[in-house]
N, C-alpha and C positions, 0 to 999 in steps of 0.2 A: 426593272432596269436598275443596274448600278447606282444609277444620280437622283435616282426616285427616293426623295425627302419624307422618311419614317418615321414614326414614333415605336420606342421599346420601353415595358415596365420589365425591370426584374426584381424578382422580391428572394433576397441572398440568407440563407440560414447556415449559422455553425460559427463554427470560432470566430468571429466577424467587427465583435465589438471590444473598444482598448486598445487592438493592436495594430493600426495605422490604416484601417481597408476603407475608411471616406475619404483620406487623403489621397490612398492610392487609384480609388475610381475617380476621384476630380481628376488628378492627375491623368489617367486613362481617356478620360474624356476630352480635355483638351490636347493630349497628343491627336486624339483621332474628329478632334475638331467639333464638338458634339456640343448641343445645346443639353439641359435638360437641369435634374436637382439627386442627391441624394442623401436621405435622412435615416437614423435609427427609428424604426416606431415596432409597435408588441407586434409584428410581422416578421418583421427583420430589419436589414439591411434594402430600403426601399428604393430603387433606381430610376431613374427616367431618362432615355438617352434620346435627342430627335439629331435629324441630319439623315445626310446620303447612306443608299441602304447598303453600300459595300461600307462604310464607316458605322455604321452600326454593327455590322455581323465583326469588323473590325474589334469591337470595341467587345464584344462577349464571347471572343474569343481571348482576349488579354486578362479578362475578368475572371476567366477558367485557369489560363494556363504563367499566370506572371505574380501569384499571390504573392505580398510580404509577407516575411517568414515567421510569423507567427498565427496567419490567419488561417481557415480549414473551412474549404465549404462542405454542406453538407444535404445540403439541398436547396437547387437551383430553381425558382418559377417564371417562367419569362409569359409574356403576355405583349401581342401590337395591340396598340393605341391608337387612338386618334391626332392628329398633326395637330398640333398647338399653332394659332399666329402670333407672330411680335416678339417671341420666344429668343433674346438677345443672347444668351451668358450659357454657362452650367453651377449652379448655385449650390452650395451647402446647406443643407435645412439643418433648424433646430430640432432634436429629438422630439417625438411625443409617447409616452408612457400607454400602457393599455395591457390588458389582462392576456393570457394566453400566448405568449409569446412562443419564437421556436430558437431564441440565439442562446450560442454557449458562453459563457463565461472565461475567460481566458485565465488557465490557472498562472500562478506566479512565474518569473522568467528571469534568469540570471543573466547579468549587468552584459549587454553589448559590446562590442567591439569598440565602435563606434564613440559611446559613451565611455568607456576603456579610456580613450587615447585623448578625451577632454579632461578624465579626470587627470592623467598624467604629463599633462600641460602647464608648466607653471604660472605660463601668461593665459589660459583659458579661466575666464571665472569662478566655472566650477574646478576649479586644481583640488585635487583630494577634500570635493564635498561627499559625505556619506549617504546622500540622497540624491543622485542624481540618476536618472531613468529619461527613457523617449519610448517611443509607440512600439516598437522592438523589443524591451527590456522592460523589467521591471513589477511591482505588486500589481496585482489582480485581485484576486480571490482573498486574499487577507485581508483588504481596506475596503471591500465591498459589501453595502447593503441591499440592494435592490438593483434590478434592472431597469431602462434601459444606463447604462454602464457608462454616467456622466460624473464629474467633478462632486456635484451637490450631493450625491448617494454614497462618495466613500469618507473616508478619515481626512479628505487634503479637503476637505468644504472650511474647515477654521483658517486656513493660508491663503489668504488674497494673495495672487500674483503680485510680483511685482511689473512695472513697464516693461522692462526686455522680457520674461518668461513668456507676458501678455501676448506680446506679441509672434513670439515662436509658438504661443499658442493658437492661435488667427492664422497665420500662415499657411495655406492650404501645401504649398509649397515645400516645407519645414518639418523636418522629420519628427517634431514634439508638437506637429498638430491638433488640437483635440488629444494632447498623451495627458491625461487626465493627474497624474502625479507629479505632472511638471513642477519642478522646485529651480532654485539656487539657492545660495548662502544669506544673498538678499532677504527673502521672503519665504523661506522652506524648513520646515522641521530643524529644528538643533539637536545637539549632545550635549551629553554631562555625565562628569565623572565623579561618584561620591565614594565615602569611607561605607561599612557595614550596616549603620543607623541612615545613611541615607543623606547626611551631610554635604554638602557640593563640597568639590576640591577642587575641579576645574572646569570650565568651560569651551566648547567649539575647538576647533582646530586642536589644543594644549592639551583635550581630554585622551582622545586618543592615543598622541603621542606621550603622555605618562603610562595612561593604561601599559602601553607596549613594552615600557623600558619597565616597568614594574614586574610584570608576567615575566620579562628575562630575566631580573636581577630581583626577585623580589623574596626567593627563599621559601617556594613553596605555594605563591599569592592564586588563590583561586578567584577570580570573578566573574558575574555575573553579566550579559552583556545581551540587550535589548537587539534583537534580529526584526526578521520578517513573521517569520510567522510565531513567534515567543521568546522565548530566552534561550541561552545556552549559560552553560558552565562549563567557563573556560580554564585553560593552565595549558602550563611550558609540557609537551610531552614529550621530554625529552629527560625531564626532568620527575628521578623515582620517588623524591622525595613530595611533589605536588603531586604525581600522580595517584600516590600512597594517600596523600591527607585529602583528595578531592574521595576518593571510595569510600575511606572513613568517614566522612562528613556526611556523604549521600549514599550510607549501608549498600554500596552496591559491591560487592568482596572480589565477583569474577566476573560480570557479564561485560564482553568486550564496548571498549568506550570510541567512539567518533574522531578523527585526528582531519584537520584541516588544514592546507598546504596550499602555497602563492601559486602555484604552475606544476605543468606534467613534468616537467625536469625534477623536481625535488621531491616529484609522487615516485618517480623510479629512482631515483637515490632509497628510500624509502620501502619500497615493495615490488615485487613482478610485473609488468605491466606491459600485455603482451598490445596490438591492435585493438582488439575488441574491448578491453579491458580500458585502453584511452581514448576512445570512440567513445565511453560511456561516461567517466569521470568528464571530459567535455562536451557531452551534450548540454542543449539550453536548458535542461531541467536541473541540472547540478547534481544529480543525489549521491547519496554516499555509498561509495561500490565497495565492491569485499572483494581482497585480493589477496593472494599470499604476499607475506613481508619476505624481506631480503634476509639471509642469516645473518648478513652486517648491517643490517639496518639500525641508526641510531635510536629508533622510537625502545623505550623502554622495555621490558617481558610484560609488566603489571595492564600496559594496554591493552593485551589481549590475550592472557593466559591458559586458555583453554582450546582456541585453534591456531593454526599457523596461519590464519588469515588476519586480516586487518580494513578496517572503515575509513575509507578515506575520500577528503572531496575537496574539491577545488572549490573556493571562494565562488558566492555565487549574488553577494549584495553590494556595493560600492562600499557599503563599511566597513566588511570583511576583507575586501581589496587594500583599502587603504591602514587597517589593523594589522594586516599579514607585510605590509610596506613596511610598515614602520620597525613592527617586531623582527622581520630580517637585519634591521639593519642596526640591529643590537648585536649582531656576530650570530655563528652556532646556527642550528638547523630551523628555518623559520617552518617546525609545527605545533599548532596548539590542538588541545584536544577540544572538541566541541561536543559536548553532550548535551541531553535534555534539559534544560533549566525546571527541575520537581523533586520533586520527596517524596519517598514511601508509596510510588504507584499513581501518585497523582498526574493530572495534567501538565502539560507545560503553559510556567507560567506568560500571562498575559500582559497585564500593566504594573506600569512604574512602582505605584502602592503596594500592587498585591506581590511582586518579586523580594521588594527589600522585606514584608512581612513573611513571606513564605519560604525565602532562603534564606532568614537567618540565621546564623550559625554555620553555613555551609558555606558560602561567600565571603569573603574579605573586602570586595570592591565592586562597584555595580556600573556599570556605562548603561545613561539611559537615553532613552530620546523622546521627544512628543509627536510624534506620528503615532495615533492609533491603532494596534492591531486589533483591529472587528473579528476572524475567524483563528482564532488557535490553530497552527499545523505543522508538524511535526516532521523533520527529515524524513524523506523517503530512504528507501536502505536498496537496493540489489547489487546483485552478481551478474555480471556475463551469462547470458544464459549455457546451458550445456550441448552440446552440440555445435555451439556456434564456428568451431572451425570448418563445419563441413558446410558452413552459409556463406552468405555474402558478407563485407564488412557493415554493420548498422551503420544508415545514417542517420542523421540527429531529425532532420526535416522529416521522416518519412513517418508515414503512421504508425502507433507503439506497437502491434502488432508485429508488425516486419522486420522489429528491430534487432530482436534477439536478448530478450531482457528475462529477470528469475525475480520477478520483486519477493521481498521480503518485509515490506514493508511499505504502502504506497497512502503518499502524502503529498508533502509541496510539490510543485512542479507538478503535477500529474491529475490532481486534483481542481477541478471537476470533469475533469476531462471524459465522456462517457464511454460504455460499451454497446454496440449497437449490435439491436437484439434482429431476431427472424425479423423479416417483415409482416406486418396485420393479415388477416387471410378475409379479406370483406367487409369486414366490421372495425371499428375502429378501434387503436388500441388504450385500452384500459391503462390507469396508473393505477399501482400497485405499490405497496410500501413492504421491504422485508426489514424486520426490526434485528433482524442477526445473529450473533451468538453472545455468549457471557466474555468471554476473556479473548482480546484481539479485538473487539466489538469496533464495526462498524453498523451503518445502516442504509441502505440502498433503496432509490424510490425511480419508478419507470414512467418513462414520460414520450409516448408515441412508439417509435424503432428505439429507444435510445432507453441504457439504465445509467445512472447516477448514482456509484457507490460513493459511501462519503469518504473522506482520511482514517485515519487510524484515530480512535478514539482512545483505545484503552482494555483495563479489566473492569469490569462492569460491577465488581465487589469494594469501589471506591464511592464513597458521596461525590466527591468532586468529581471523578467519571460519570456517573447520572446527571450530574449539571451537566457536564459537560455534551453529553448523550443528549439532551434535553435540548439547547441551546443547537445541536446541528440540524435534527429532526423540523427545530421550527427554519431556518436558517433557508436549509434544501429545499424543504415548500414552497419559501417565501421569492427565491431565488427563481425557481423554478415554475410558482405560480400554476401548482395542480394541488388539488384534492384526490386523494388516496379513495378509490371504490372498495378496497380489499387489502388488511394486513395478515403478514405470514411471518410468524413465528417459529420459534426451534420446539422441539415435544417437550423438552424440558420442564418442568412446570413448577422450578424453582427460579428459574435464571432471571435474573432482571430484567431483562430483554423481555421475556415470555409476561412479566406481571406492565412490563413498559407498554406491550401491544394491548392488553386489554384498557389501560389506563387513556394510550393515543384512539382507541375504536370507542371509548365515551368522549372524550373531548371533540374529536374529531365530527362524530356523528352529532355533538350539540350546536358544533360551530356549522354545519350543515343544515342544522333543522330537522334531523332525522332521526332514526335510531341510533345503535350505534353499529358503528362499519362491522359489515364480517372478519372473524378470525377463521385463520384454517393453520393448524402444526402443520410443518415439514418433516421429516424425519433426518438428523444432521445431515448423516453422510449422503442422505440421498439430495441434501441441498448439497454438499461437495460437489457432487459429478453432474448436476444442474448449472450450475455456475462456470466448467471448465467448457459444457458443453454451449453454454449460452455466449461466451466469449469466441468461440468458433462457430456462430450460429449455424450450429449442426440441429438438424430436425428430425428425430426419429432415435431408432436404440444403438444402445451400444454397453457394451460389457463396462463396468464402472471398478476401478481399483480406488477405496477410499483408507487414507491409511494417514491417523493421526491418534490420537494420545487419550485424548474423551472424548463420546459425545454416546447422548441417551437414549437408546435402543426401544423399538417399538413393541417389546417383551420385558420390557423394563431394568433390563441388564445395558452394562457400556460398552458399546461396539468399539471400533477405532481398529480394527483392523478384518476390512470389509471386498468383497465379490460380490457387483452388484448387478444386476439388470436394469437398467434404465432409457425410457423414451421420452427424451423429451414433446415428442408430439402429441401420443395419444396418451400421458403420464403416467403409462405403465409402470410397477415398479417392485422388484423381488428382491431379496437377500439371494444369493445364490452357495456362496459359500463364505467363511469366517476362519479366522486365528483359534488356534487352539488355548478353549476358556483355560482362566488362569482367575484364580483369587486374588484381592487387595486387602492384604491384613490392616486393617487399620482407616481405610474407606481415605480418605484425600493423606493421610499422613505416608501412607503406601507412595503419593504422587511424590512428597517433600524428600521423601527415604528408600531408594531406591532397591537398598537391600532387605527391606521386605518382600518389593516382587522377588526377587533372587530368591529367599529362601522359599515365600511361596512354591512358584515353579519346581524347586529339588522338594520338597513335601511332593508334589505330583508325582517327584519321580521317586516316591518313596524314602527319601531322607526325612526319615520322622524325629530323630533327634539330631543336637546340636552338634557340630565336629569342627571343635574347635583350631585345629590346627592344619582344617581345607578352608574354612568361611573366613575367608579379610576382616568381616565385618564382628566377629564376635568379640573381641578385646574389648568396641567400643560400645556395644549393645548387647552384651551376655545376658544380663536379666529379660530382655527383651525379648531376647532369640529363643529363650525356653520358655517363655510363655506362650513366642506363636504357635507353638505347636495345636498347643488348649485351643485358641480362637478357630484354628482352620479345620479343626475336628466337630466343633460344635458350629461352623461357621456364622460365629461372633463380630462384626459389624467387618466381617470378610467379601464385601460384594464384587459378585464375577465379572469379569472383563474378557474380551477380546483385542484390545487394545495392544495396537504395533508400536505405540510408544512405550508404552510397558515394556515389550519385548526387547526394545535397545535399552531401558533403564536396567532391566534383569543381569542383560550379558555386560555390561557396563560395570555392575556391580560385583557381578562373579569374579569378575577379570580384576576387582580392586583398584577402579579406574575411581570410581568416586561412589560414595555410600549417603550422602545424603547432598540436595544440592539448593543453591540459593536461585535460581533463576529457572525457568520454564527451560525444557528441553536443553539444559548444561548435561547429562549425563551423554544420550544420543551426541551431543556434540563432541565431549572426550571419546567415544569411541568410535566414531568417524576419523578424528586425528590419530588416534591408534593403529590407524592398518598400518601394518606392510605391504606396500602395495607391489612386493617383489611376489607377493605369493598369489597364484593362479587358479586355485582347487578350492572350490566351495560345499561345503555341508550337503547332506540330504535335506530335503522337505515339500516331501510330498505331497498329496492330495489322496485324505484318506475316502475309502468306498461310504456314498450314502447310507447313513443308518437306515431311512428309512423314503422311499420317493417325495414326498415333498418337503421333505427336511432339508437343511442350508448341508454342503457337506463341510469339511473342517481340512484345513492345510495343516499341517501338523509342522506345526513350529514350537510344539515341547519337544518331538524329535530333534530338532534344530539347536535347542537348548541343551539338549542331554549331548550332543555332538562336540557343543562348546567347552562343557563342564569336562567331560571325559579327555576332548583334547588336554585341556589345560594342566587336569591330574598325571596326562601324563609326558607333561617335559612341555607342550608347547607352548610358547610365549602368546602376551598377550597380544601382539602387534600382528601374530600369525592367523589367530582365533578371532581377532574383529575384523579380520581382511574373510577368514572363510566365512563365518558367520553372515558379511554383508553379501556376500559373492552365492550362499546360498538362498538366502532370504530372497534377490533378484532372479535367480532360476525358478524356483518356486513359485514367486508370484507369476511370472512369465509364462511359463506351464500350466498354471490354474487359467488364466486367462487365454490361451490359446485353446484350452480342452472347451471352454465354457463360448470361448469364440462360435468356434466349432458345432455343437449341439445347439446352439442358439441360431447358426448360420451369418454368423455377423463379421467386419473384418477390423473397427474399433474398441480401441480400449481408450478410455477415457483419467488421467490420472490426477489425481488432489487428494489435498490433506497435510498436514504439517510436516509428517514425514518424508513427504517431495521439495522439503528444501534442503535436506541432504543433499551436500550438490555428487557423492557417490549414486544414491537409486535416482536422484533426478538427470544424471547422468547415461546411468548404465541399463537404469528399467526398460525406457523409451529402446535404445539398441538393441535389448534383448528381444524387444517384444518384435519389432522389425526384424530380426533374424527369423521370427516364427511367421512372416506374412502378415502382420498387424500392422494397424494405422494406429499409432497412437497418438492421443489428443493431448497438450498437456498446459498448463497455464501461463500467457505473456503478460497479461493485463491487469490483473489482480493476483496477491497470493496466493499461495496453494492450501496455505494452512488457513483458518476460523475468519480472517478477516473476507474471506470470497462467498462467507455461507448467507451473509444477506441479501449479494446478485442474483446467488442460486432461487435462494426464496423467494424473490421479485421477479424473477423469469417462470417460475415455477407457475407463482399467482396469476400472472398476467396470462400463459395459454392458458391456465387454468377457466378464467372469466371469458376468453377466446372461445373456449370449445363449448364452456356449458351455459349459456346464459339463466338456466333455472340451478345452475351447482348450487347456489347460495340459499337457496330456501326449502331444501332438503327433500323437493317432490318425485325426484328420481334418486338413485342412485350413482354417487357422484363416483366415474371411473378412476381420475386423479388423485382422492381423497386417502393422505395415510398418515392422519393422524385428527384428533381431537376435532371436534363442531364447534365451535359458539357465533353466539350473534344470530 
């Protein structure tokens, strides 16, 4: 009966804690008139609702379909109860803590509307405080230590409320319920503005507004300025002379730098900025989108001098709202560039100490504050994804998937946000840890359906990137509260990562009481199309297109440009076909000098000496040039490649686009900005016949190269030759994958690797392959390049321990197994 007086437990997991969802069920409950309690504890979000039973189904149906916009369920458990007597109210419990929890963490969230229009109140107390947040808005994941997700656990435990916050705090009512960061001016974290030594100059309110006037008027002033998730290095980007001396300062010569802007009106003053493109710079995650710049765009050349695209992001903290306030109203175009606040590879820095020691020399001025950052986390980076015109417009609420995104980088805002894997098949699912790859390096650990890639850590050839690598690994556990049964590693068996796993499988197995955890390699690229495939939880095979720069082949040569067969179900896994091998004169100096692949590839094609007056590059490496001959005849620390980043650093360098570069994949990128994209006719490059039946066969992309070289000798430009060249390379693959579809009986293709952030093949591949009846699969949620290769690892592991419960101890024959034992 409708008026028949019930009891409901529901016990709420997923986005749940931080972001106002106790409020919102108190809230819920007394619309629908309901007695009961609800508390965070290591379950979840725990409910008790009693009352009339059309007001209870009332009441779980609001709880499903009315969430604040920040909260995500993820798994619902409901349970009747028994009727309570005397049962007066609906009460807020105190959390209680406990091991094995199932709730997400809510990564960071850029400043509210809401919160917006207090700060821009001159009679609201908070008027331009740089710390102002509500259960909406604001840090998460940065100031957090532990679960369950209360005041005492993050950086605001040293800030006793004051009276008024106290009480917006207590108010179930009150949008800064339980918002655990709750400040004001009164009682909340300060600023401070010092010289290069670290001297104060000013204080609160005064700091900012010099900061501002100084960065306009100050001739260059680069400073340093305490964010959410670390530092930035700032300056006027409008301004060549600060832009010039912030590169110089922080050796970075070409790789494009971050520009921050008050609102989407002065993003399109600025750059192209069609729908999709400010659908994204205004999402709640804030990240910094890549868009083409305007030819009248005021931002300087020096910002971005190697693509026509540009980094841009709208203000996403209260301090950067009220910094970008104040610097407009110095006159002239309010954008500053916001970069990494590090050096020479390192992390971004942390705290107050370690910034003024770490940037000295590179800073002039440092704006600091005392709110702790606990988690280092670095701007996320994407693009509009490719194809998004033929989609819906994204929205911001909806899940990442659906939105339409090409991360390039995934970090704040995004972060810890998971990918949820197949569902368990009977048994329960295993956590697994994949420690990742060497450079881009994340690490990824799976906990039930769900994996948990970390941020962007870095290149793993830093000390302070193995801190830092060190310090996520315990962080994720600790957050997360599992124990790793199984770590998965890259084959490599130099990479930090690979000496990190063995190092985490004794620690780990001592903190257990046990041996130590198993290790099993992955093979890279077969963790590539594991990871594209595990973000789509697709289960079973599918043709694999891996196509990046390195990684270490299970023949002990460097693949990276790959045709792969892959199941994720029963972990079958083949080489099917490869890039036509190619030599590295010079073993990594080959990576730094692009015109060694180049001349490499012409030696294959029989240019055994030097011609001086067709090679760009011999003016500036003549002795060099008539040595390689010697090295690749004797193959002299020449080791073979397959690699498709090679392959655009080759033609890059024939073309005289650039002959050696300072930054990861700058060469690929000048020749992507290279095309003519007036021109329509693409290269040959075929798929040459099996040497032999179980051999991989070979696409023959020296064909493709010799196509390049010959156009160019004769008359055609270079803008003509990286339009066919790329227009070939996408037929070719296209065709190899439809043949291999085909014989395989399959209708996926699976796409990752660094060279799918070319937003040209991450564009045009996917179309092509759909013109031949393919489904292809390609990545929203993680990058495509090195940082997705430890999800891959970690879904790899996890069916892995699914399928074989004896895989581990070697008494069968492990079908998933491809690469290296230990443990």
């Amino acid at each position: 009966m409708p008026n028949t007086i019930i009891r409901r437990r529901y016990v709420v997991n997923g986005q749940v804690q931080g972001v106002g969802f106790r409020p919102f069920v108190y809230r819920t409950a007394l619309n629908n008139a309901l007695t009961g309690s609800v508390r965070n504890g290591s379950e979840g979000v725990i409910i008790e609702v009693q009352g009339p039973a059309a007001a209870v189904d009332g009441f779980g149906n609001d709880l499903v379909h009315t969430l604040p916009p920040l909260a995500r369920i993820v798994d619902l458990d409901v349970r009747e109860l028994p009727e309570e007597n005397g049962e007066s109210e609906f009460r807020i419990r105190a959390s209680s803590a406990g091991k094995g929890h199932s709730v997400l963490i809510s990564p960071d969230m850029a400043t509210c509307d809401d919160c917006l229009a207090e700060m821009r109140d001159p009679a609201n107390r908070r008027y331009r405080y740089p710390f102002t947040n509500c259960t909406n808005c604001g840090p998460r994941w940065t100031i957090t230590r532990s679960i369950p997700y209360d005041r005492p656990v993050t950086s605001m435990a040293c800030f006793p409320m004051c009276p008024d916050c106290q009480a917006e705090y207590d108010d179930p009512l009150d949008r800064r319920f339980h918002a655990q960061p709750n400040a004001c001016p009164v009682c909340g974290p300060k600023v401070w503005f010092t010289d290069a030594q670290g001297n104060t100059l000013e204080e609160g309110p005064a700091a900012l507004d010099v900061l501002a006037k100084e960065l306009a008027h100050g001739s260059g002033i680069i400073a340093a300025v305490k964010g959410l998730g670390g530092f930035h290095l700032v300056c006027d980007a409008t301004s060549a002379q600060a832009v010039a001396l912030l590169r110089e300062r922080k050796n970075r010569p070409h790789k494009p730098l971050a520009v921050m802007v008050p609102d989407l009106n002065t993003a399109r003053a600025l750059a192209e900025i069609d729908e999709h493109a400010a659908a994204l710079l205004q999402c709640r995650e804030r990240p910094i989108t890549l868009v083409r710049a305007r030819p009248d765009t005021p931002l300087v050349p020096n910002i971005s001098p190697d693509t026509p695209y540009v980094g841009l992001m709208l203000p996403y903290t209260p301090l950067h709202h009220v910094l970008l306030e104040l610097f407009a109203e110095q006159g002239g175009t309010p954008a500053l560039v916001m970069t990494s606040g590090n050096h020479g590879g390192d992390p971004i820095c942390l705290g107050n100490r370690e910034a003024v020691k770490r940037l000295a020399g590179v800073a002039d001025r440092f704006l600091l504050h005392d709110r702790d950052i606990l988690i280092r986390t670095d701007d996320s980076v994407l693009r509009p994804a490719p194809l998004a015109s033929e989609e819906r417009l994204p929205d911001q609420n909806s899940p990442l998937e659906e939105r339409g995104l090409l991360f390039m980088r995934r970090a704040r805002g995004f972060t810890p946000s998971p990918v949820f894997l197949p569902p368990a098949r009977g048994n329960a699912a295993p956590c697994v840890l994949g420690t990742g790859p060497e450079l881009k390096a994340t690490l990824c650990l799976t906990k039930g359906d769900q994996a948990f890639p970390s941020q962007h850590i870095g290149n793993m050839n830093h000390l302070s990137v193995l801190e830092f690598y060190r310090e996520i690994a315990v962080h994720l556990r600790g957050v997360l509260q599992v124990d790793p049964e199984l770590i998965v590693h890259d084959l490599h068996p130099d990479y930090m990562t690979t000496r990190e796993a063995r190092e985490l499988a004794e620690s780990l197995g001592r903190e257990q009481g046990r041996d130590p955890l198993p290790l099993r390699g992955l093979q890279h690229h077969m963790a590539h199309i594991h990871a594209v495939l595990a973000e789509h939880r697709h289960q079973g095979p599918v043709i694999g297109l891996a196509l990046d720069g390195t990684g270490y082949g299970e023949d002990g040569t460097i693949w990276g440009g790959e045709c792969l067969f892959v199941d994720s179900d029963t972990l079958e896994s083949r080489r099917l076909a490869h890039f036509s091998p190619c030599a590295l004169p010079g073993g990594e100096a080959a990576v730094r000098e692009p015109w060694r692949v180049a001349q490499a590839m012409l030696w294959n094609l029989d240019e055994r000496e030097p011609l001086p007056e067709q090679w760009s590059w011999y003016a500036d490496h003549a002795q060099a040039c008539r040595f390689l001959p010697q090295m690749l005849e004797r193959g002299l620390n020449c080791p073979q490649t397959t690699s498709c980043g090679r392959l655009f650093d080759a033609v890059a360098a024939l073309l005289g686009l650039t002959h050696a570069i300072t930054y990861e994949g700058q060469a690929a990128i000048l020749l992507e900005a290279a095309q003519d994209m007036r021109e329509s006719t693409g290269y040959a490059c075929p798929l040459l016949p099996a040497l032999k039946p179980d051999a991989p066969t070979v696409l023959d992309t020296l064909r493709l190269f010799r196509a390049c070289r010959d156009d160019l000798r004769n008359g055609a430009s270079p803008g003509v030759v990286a339009r066919r060249f790329h227009l070939g390379l996408i037929t070719g693959l296209a065709d190899m994958a439809s043949h291999f579809a085909t014989t395989e009986g399959l209708d996926h293709v699976a796409l990752s690797g660094g060279v799918m952030q070319n937003l040209t093949l991450a564009r045009e591949l996917p179309h092509a392959l759909k013109k031949r009846g393919l489904s292809p699969l390609t990545h929203r949620l993680v990058p495509p390049g090195d940082a997705c290769i430890s999800l891959g690892q970690a879904a790899w592991g996890r069916r892995l321990l699914q399928r074989r419960d004896n895989a581990l101890t070697g008494t069968k024959a492990d079908e998933g197994h491809t690469g290296p034992e230990r443990g």
